[in-house]
N, C-alpha and C positions, 0 to 999 in steps of 0.2 A: 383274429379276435372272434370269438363266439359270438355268432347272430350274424356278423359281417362277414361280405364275400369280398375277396380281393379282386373282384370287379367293381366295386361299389363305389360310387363317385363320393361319395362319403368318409374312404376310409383316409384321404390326407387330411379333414377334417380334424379327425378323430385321433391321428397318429400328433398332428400338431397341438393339440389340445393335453396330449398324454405327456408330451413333453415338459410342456409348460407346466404341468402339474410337478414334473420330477423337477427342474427348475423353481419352482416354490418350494418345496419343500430341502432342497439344498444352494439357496440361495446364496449363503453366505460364502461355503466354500468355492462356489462355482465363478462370485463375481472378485473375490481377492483374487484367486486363481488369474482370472483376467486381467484384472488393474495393474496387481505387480507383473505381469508379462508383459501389456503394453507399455505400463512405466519403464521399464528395465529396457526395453528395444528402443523407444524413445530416445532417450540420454544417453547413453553407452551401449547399448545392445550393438554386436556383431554378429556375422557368420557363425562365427567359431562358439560364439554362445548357444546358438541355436541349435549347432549339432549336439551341441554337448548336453545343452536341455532334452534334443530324442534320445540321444543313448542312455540317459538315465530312466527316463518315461520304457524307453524298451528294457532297459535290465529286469526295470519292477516287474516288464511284462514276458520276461523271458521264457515261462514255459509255457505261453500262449503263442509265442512267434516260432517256438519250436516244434510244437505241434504242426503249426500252420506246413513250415518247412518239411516235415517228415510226412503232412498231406499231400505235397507235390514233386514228392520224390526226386529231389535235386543234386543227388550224388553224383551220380551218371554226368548228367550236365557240369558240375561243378569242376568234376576231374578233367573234363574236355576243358572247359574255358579257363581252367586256374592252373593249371599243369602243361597237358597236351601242345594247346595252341601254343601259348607263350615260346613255349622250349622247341617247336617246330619251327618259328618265325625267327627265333635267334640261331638256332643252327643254317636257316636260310640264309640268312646278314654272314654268318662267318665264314659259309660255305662262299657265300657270293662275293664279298672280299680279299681270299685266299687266290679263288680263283679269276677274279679283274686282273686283269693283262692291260687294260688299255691305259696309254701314258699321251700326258701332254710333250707334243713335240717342242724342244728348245734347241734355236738358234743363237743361243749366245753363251757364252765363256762362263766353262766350270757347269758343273752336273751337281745334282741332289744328292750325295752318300748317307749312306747310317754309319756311325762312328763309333765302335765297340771300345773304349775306353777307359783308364785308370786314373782316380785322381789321388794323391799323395799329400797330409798334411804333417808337418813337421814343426814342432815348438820349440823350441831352443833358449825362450826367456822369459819369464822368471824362473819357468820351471818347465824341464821337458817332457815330453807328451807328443806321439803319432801315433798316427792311422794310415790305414791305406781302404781304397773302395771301388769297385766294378763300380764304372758308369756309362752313361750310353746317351750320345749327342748326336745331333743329326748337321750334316749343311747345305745350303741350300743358296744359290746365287740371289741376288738381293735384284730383283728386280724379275724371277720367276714366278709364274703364278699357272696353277693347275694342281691337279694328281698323278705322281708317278708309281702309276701300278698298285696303285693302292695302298702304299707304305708309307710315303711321304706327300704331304700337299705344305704349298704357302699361298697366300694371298688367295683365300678360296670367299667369294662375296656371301656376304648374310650375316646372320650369327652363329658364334660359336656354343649352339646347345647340344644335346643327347641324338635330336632328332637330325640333325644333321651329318653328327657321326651315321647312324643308323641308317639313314638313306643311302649313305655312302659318299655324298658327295666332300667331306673330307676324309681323307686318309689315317689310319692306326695313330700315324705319328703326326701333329698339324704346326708348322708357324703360322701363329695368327697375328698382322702386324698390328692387333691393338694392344699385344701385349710387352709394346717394344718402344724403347724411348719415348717418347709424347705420350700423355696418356689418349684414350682414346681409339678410334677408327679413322685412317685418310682414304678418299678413292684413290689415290696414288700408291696405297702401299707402302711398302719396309721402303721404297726408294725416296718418296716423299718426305718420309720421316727421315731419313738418313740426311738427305739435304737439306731438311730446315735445322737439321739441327748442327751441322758444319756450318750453315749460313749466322747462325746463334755463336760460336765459336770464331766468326770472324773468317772463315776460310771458304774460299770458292769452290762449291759443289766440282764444279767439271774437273778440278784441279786431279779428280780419282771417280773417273766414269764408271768403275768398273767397281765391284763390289763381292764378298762372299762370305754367310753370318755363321757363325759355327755354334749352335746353342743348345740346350735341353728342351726338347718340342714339347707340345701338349700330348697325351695320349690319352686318347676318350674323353677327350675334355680337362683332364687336371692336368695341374701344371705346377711344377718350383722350378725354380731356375734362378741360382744363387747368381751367376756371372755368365753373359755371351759376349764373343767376339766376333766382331766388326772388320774384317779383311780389306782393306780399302788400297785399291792398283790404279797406278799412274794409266793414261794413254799408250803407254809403251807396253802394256801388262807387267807393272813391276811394284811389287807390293813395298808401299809407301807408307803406311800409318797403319793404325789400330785402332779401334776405338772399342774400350772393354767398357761394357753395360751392365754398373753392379746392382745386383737388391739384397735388402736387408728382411729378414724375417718380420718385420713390422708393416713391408708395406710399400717403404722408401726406394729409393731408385736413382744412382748417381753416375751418368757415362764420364768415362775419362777417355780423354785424344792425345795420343801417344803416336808422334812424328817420328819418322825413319830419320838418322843422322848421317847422312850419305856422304858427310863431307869427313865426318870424323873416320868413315868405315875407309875411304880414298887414303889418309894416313895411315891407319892401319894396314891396307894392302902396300904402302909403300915400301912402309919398314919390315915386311915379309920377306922370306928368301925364294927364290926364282919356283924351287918344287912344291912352296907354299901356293906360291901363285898359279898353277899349273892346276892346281885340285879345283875341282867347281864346286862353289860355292850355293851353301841353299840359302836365299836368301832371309832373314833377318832382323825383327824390329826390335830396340832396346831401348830403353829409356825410363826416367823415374820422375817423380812428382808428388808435392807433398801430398798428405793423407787429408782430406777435411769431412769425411763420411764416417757413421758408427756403422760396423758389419759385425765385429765378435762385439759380444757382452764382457769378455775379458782381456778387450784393447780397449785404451781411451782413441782419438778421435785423434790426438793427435800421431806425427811420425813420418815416414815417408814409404811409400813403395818404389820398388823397382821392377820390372819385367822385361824378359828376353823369350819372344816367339818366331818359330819359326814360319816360315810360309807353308800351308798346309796345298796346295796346287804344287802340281809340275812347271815349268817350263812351259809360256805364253798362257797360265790358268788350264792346262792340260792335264787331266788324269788326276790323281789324289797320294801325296806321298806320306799324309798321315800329320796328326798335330803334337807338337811338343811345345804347350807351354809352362815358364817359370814366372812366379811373381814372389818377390821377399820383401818381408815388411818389417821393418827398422823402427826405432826407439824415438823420440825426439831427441837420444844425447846418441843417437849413434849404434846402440847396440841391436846386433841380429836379434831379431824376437820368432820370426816365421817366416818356415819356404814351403808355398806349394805349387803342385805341379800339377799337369790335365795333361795326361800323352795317352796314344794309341795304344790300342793293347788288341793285335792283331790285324788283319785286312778290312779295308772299310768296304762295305758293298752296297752295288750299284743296285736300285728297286726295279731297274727296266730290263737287267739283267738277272732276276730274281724270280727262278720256278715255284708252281707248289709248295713239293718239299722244303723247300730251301726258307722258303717267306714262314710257313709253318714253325716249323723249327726254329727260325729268330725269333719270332712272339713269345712260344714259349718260352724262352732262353732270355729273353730280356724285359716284356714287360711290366714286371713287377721295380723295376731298379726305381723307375720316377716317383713310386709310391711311398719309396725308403728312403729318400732321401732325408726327408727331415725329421723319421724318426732317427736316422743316424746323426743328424746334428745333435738332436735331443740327447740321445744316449754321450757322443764325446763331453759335450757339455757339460752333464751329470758327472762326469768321472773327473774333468779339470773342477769342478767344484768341492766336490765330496770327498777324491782320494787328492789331488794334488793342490786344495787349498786355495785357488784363485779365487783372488778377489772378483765381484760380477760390477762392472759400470752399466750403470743407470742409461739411456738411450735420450740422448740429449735435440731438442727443436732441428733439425735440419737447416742446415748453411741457404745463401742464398740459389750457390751452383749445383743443389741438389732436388730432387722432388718427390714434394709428403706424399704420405700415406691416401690411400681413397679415403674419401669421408663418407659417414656414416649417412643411414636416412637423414638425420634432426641437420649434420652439417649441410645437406645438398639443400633441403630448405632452407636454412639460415642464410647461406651463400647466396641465392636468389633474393631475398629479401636485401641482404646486405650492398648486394650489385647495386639494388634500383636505389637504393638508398643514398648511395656513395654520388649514382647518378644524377639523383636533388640534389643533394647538397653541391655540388659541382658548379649547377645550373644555375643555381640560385647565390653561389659566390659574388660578390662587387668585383674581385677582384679579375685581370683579364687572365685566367690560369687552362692550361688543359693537364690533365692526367689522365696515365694509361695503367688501367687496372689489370692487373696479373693475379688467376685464381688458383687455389690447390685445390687437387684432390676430387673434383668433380667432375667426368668424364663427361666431355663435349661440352663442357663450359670455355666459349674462347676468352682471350685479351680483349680489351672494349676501351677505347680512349672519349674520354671526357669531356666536353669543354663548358667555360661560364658560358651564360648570355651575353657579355661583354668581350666576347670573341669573334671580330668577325676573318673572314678569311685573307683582308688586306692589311691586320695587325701584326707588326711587327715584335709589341712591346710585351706578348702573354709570354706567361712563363708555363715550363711542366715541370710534372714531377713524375717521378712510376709511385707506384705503389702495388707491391708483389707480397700477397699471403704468403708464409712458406711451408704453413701445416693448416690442414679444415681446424684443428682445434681452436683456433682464432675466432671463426665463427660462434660457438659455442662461449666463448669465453666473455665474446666484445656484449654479446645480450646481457652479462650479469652486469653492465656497470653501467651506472644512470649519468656519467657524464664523456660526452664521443673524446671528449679531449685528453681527460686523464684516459680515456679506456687506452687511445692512437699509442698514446705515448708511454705508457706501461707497458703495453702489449710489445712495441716498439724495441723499451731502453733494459727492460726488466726482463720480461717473460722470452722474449726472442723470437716471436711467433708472426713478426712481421718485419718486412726489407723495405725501408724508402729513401730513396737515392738523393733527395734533398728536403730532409726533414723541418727545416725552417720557413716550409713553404703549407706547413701541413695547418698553420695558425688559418691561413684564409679558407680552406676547406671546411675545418672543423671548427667552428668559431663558437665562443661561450655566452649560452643564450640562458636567457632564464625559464624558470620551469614552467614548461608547455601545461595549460588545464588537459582533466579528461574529461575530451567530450567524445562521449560514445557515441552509435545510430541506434545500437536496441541494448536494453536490460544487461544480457547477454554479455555482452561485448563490454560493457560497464563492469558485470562484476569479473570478470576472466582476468581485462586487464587491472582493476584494482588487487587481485590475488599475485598479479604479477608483479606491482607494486611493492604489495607487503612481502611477497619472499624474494626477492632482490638483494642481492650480495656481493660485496666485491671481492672476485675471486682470487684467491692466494697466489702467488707470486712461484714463476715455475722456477726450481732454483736445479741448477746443471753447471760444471758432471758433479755428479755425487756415483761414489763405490759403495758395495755392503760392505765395507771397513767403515765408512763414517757413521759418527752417531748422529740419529734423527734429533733434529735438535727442534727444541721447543717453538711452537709458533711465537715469533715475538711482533706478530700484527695487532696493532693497535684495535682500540674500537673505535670503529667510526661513528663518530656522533651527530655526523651529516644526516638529515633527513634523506631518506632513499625513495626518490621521485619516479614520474614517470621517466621513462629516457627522452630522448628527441622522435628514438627511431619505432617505438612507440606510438609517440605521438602521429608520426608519418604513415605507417601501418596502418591508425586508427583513419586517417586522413584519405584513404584510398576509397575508390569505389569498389574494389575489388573483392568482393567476400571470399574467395578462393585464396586467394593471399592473405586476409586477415584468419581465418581459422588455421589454415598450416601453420601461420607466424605464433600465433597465440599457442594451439596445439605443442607444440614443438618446445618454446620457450616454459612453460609450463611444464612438459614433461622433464626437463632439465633443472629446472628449480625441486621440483619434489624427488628427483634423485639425490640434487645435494644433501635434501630431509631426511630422507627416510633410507634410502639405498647407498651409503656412502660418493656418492654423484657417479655411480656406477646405471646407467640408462637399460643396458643387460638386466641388471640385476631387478631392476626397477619391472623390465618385462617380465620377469621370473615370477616375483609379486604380484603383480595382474593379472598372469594366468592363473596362477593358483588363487584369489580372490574371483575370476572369473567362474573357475572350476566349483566355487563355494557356492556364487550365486544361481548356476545351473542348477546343483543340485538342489537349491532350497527352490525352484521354480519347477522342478520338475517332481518334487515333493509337493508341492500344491497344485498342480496338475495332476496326481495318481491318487489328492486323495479326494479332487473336483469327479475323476473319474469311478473311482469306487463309491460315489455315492450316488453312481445311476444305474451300478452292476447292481 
């Protein structure tokens, strides 16, 4: 400033005073500019708002930050850190896993293979239709845990993210056993999981010590995997059972155990002739069982399968003689509909015995096949629809012996609330009862048993009950209905979304009280839940199977002319000390009601709509920010 030296103890005086001046004279823009940016971060403000608010404040300023950058000459730099590096540090990682030798030593029956494979699908009814496809499975003894050479790992501890591909410490190819019957992670492993879930099926773990999974690995982290098999060998090493572990494109997930018939195979070699009996035999599981799982969209659920596999070991689980299975699936009147098959299509190789070249070369050659897989579903699909006409069934609630789908954010908060919820009411039953709750769909969420207060441990006279969700969508659903009794028992008799093994016990659980006040602790919380009040609905009735041959038929729900209350669980909610569980619970509930509104009760879609309303309010905030700003240039 003229007259003042930038040594002048004067001049923040004088600089502060210049301001305030510019400030009075653009008062207005400068202080809405503020109020709606603090109002806005306030109430809803996020992260993602705030970026979105600079990148607009920077677009406005983009030939000023351009300048800036072309001040500092950042090409040179830019190409080293945004090109250069990157692309040296990934050629390091593929360099350094080509060439990893080092394998976990295994003492125990049966080695790791990669499995260069063919699978075959054949339709035969209504209307015919095949395919055939390169696949590529790995197996791995069920009770292994390490890296072999860098191609194959299982039961490798942590999590299964990028960074841990990257480090190296899993392998190209990975079984992770959280992705394998039970949902979840056990410190025990695939062996863990294999024995609770024989032990769930009624049969003695040791009964088949011995094990070997033959499945579709992850690689680099992604994964489908339509169907694994389970190789289960007697003490003697003699393969005994099966257990095929099917999923469905939705999510869902159904094992079936499939026992060797050793009595029946004993007739059949009786009634063989002397040079039948002379030939050795590979041995061979067969057997069938009805169907109670949806896997195509153009099977119903009912029918039967059958399958014959052979033993993929040699002789004591020695060596690898390659896999050959068949599974056919039949009609409920009996007729053939579908055969398909998973066999070897060439040498399986061993990763310990696996060079450079050799490991190179299969990568390239095979890692894309897990990435196809479900665009090839897609594709067969489209052409059983479009050229051959098949009708498409509708994917119906899941049986009890099956397991839903993961649930979503809103379902893993509901299910927590609905635990603790289930666990009042429990407590606070007259009645002397325990139950043991079974959850879907919520990974590391266990079983949790119940009991009244009128339980003590020398009563004889309590009764139980289970009660097993069999889809998260239960959760979601039980919030829309203001009374627990009708919710239990719709959910229950109608919708299908819940399993309880002595439903006439569920009166003393769930008992019909009258409508609970709202008493909030702040404003807040007063108006949230009165909005969850007034949009409260009882939700439509799931109706299953329905095909695209049926016509959608007219809603014929009544109106309800009930007053739509608080609920109980509501009320309980409100009842808690816990502010962390009242704003999820409320958050969550709320965001489900205004998707029934406004988004077809689509919760996606509902996110769609926020971002883009978020995107609207950045922008009008970053508009009165450029023009707070251009009234001090």
């Amino acid at each position: 400033m003229d007259g003042l030296s930038e040594d002048s103890p004067l001049l923040p005086v004088v600089l502060t005073g210049d301001l305030l001046d510019r400030l009075s004279e653009h008062w207005s823009s400068s202080s809405v500019a503020a109020f709606a940016f603090s109002a806005y971060f306030t109430f809803v403000g996020k992260a993602v708002d705030l970026w979105l608010v600079l990148a607009f404040v920077g677009w406005n300023h983009a030939s000023a930050i351009t300048s800036l950058i072309k001040s500092l000459d950042l090409t040179q730099f830019g190409l080293l850190t945004g090109v250069v590096f990157p692309t040296s540090v990934l050629g390091y990682q593929f360099l350094g896993r080509i060439l990893n030798v080092q394998t976990v030593k295994w003492n125990g029956l049966g080695r790791p293979f990669l499995i260069p494979s063919r699978t075959t699908h054949t339709r035969l009814f209504p209307k015919k239709h095949s395919f055939s496809y390169s696949y590529l499975v790995v197996g791995v003894p069920v009770g292994y845990s390490g890296n072999a050479n860098g191609m194959i790992s299982a039961n490798v501890s942590g999590p299964s993210s990028w960074l841990s591909y990257f480090l190296g410490r899993r392998a190209w190819f990975d079984v992770n056993p959280a992705d394998y019957l039970q949902r979840g992670h056990r410190d025990d492993g695939l062996r863990g999981k294999l024995d609770d879930y024989l032990e769930n099926q009624n049969v003695d773990p040791s009964q088949y010590p011995h094990a070997y999974l033959v499945t579709a690995a992850r690689f680099l982290g992604y994964h489908f995997n339509p169907v694994s098999f389970w190789f289960l060998y007697s003490q003697e090493k003699v393969l005994s059972a099966i257990v095929l572990e099917v999923n469905n494109t939705f999510g869902e997930r159904r094992p079936y155990l499939v026992t060797r018939d050793f009595e029946a195979e004993r007739h059949i070699q009786n009634g063989s002739t002397d040079d039948e009996r002379q030939e050795p035999l590979r041995s061979r599981v067969k057997g069938s069982w009805n169907k109670d799982f949806h896997v195509s969209p153009f099977n119903s659920r009912k029918g039967s399968y059958s399958l014959l596999a052979s033993d993929p070991l040699g002789p004591d689980m020695e060596g690898f003689r390659g896999i050959d299975i068949t599974i056919n699936l039949s009609s409920s009147k009996g007729h053939p509909k579908l055969v398909a098959r998973l066999f070897s299509e060439g040498d399986a190789l061993e990763p310990s015995s696996m060079g450079i070249f050799q490991k190179t070369k299969f990568l390239l050659g095979w890692f894309w096949v897990g990435f196809v897989t479900f665009p090839r579903i897609v594709k067969e699909a489209a052409v059983l629809f479009f050229k051959r006409g098949l009708h498409v069934w509708y994917r119906p609630e899941p049986l009890k012996e099956s397991m839903g789908r993961l649930a979503d954010n809103i379902e893993k908060q509901l299910e927590d609330v609905f635990r603790q919820y289930l666990r009042h009411l429990v407590q606070q039953s007259p009645a002397p009862i325990t139950v043991k709750y079974v959850p879907s769909g919520v990974v590391g969420a266990a079983e949790e048993v119940f009991s009244s207060s009128s339980v003590t441990d020398s009563s004889a006279t309590a009764e139980s009950v289970e009660i097993k969700v069999l889809t998260p969508v239960f959760y979601s659903r039980f919030v829309h209905y203001a009374h627990d009794f009708e919710a239990v028992f719709s959910e229950l008799a109608e919708s299908c979304t819940l399993w309880v093994d002595k439903p006439e016990l569920l009166p003393k659980i769930f008992l019909k009280k009258a409508s609970p006040p709202l008493h909030a602790s702040t404003p807040f919380d007063f108006l949230c839940f009165q909005l969850i009040k007034s949009l409260r609905s009882r939700p439509e009735r799931i109706e299953r199977p329905l095909t695209s041959a049926d016509q959608v038929s007219s809603s014929s729900q009544g109106l309800d002319i009930r007053d739509f209350r608080m609920s109980s669980m509501d009320a309980f909610v409100i009842g808690q000390g816990d502010t962390t569980l009242k704003k999820s619970y409320r958050a969550a509930v709320l965001r489900l009601f205004f998707a029934d509104r406004i988004a077809f009760g689509n919760t996606d879609l509902l996110g769609m709509m926020e971002l883009g309303a978020r995107v609207g309010a950045s922008w009008v905030l970053a508009s009165l920010i450029n023009q707070a700003i251009r009234g001090f240039s």
